[in-house]
N, C-alpha and C positions, 0 to 999 in steps of 0.2 A: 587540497582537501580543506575544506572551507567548517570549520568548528560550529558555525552560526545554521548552515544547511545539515549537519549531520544534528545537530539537537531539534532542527523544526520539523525533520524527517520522524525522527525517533517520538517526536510527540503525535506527530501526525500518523504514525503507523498504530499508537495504540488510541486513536479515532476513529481511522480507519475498522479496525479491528474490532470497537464496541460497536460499529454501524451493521460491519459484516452479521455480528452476531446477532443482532434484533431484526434481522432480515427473514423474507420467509424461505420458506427453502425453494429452488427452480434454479432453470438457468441465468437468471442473471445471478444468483448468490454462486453458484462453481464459477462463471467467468472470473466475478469479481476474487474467490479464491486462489485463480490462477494466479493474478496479477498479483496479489498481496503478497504470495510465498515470490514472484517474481522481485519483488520488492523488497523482500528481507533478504533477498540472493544478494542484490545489489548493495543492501546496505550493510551485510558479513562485510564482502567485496570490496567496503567504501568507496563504493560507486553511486556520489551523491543526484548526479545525473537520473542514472539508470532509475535511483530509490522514485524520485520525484515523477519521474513518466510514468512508473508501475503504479504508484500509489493512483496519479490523475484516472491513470485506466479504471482500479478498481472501483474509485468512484461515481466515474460513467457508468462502468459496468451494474453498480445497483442503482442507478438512478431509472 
């Protein structure tokens, strides 16, 4: 468990989180949904891996 990855995680989920929000609503905002709570599963989990592939996803996902 790498201390350096769990705090870039935890910062970047609450960017991820302000991007979700000023999204419009559709399918890419639930995709991107999916992935985020995937993301917070991972990072309960401390599953630094896991947190970083869900977050990349939900960012595709509203892109």
């Amino acid at each position: 468990m790498n201390l350096n990855t769990m705090a870039a995680n935890a910062e970047r989920m609450k960017t991820v989180k302000a991007a979700w929000d000023k999204a419009p609503a559709g399918p890419k905002k639930d995709a991107a949904l999916k992935h985020y709570q995937a993301a917070e599963k991972a990072q309960t989990a401390k599953d630094d891996t896991g947190c970083t592939k869900a977050l990349d996803a939900a960012v595709a996902a509203l892109a």
